[in-house]
C-alpha positions as CSV (number, residue, x, y, z in Angstrom):
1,X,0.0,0.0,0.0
2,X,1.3,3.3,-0.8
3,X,0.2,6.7,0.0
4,X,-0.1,7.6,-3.9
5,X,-1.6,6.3,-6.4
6,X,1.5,5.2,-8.4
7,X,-0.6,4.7,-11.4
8,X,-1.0,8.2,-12.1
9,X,0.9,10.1,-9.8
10,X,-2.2,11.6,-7.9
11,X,-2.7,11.8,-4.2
12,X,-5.9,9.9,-2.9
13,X,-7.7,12.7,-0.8
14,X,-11.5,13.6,0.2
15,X,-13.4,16.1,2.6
16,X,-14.8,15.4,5.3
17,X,-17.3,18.1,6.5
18,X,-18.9,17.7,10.0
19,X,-21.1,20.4,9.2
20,X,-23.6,19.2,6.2
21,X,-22.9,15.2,7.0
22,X,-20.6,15.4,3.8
23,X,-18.0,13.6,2.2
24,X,-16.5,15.2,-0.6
25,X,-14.7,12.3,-3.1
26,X,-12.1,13.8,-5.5
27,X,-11.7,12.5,-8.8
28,X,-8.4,11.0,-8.3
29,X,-10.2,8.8,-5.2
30,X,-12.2,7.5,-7.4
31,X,-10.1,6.9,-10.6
32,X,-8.0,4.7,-8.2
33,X,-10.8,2.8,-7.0
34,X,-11.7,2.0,-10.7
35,X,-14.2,4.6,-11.2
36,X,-16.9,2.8,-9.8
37,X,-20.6,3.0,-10.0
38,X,-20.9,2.5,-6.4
39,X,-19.1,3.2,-2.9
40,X,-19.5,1.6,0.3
41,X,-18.2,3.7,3.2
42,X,-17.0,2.0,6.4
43,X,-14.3,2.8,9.4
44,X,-12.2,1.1,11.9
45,X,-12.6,2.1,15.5
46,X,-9.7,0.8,16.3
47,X,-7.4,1.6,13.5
48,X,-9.5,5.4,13.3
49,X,-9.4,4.8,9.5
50,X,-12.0,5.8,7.1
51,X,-12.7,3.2,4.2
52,X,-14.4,3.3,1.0
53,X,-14.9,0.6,-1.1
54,X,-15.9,0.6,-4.9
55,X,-18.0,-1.4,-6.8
56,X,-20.1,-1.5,-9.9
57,X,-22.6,-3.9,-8.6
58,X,-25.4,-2.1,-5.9
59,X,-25.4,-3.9,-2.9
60,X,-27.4,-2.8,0.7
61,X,-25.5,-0.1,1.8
62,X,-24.1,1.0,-1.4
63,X,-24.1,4.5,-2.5
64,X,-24.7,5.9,-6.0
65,X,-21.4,7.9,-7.4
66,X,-22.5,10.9,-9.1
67,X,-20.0,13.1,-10.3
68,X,-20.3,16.6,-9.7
69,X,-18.8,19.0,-12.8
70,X,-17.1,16.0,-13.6
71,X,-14.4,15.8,-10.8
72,X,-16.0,14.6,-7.3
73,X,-18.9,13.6,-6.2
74,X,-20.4,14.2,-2.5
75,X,-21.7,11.6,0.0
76,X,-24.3,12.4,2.5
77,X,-25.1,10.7,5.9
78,X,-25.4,12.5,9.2
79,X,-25.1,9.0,10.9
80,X,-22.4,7.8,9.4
81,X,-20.6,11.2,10.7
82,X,-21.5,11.3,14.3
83,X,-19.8,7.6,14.3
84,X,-17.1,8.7,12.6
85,X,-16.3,11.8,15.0
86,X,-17.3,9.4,17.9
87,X,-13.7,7.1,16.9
88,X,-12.0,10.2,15.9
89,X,-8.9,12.3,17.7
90,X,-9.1,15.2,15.4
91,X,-12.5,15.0,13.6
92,X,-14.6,16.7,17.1
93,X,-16.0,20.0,16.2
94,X,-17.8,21.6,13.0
95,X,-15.5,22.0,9.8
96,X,-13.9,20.4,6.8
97,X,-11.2,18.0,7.3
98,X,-8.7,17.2,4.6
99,X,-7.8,13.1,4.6
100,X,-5.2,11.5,2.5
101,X,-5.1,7.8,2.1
102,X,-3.7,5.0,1.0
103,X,-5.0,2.5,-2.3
104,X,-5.4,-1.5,-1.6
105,X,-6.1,-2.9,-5.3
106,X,-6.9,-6.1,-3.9
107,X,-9.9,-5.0,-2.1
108,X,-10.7,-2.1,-4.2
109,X,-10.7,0.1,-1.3
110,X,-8.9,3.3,0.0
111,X,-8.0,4.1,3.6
112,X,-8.2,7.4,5.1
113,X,-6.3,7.7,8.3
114,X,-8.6,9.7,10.9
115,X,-5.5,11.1,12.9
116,X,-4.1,12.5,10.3
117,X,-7.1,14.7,9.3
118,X,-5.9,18.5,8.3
119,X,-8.6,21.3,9.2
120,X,-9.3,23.3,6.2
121,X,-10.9,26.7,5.6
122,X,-13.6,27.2,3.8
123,X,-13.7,30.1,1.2
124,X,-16.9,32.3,1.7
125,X,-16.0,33.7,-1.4
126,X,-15.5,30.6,-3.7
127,X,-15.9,32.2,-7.2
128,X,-12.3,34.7,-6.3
């Protein structure tokens, strides 16, 4: 496992925002996992990692990948956030979180390390 992609160069990296229950998935994310039609999210308590797993096929629990403007696609679930800032160190108040992971081809899944998370700013003023 490796922290790139060494296909194509690109860091795997999505948002997490405690705010809206979002999880922002960049395109390079999901190019690793295969572009898939669907993405199964999961974590490790013990580990604190954040996992998504792609597929083409739906299965229960399965969420619909639809890109946005072509380069990410967002993932909602307010339950799935209060677990994930119940197991996290850094994830605790309202904001976006910037997680970089790590690619296992075998499972088709990518691993976002929870302690790790970077606080970003968000720009009121997006169009500047």
């Amino acid at each position: 496992m490796c922290l790139n992609d060494s296909d194509n160069g690109n860091t795997l990296t999505i948002l997490v925002n405690t705010k809206y229950s979002r999880i922002t998935v960049h395109k390079s994310t999901l190019i690793a996992l295969g572009l898939p039609s669907f993405i199964q999210l999961g974590y490790n308590a013990s580990q604190r990692r954040l996992m998504l797993f792609g597929t083409h096929k739906p299965a229960q629990n399965t969420i619909r990948v639809v890109l946005k403007h072509n380069s990410f696609c967002y993932i909602h679930s307010r339950s799935f956030m209060t677990g994930l800032m119940s197991v996290s160190k850094t994830i605790n108040k309202e904001g976006t979180y910037l997680l970089k992971g790590e690619m296992n081809r075998q499972l088709s899944a990518a691993y976002f390390s929870l302690d790790n998370a970077e606080r970003v700013l968000e720009s009121t003023n997006r169009g500047n």
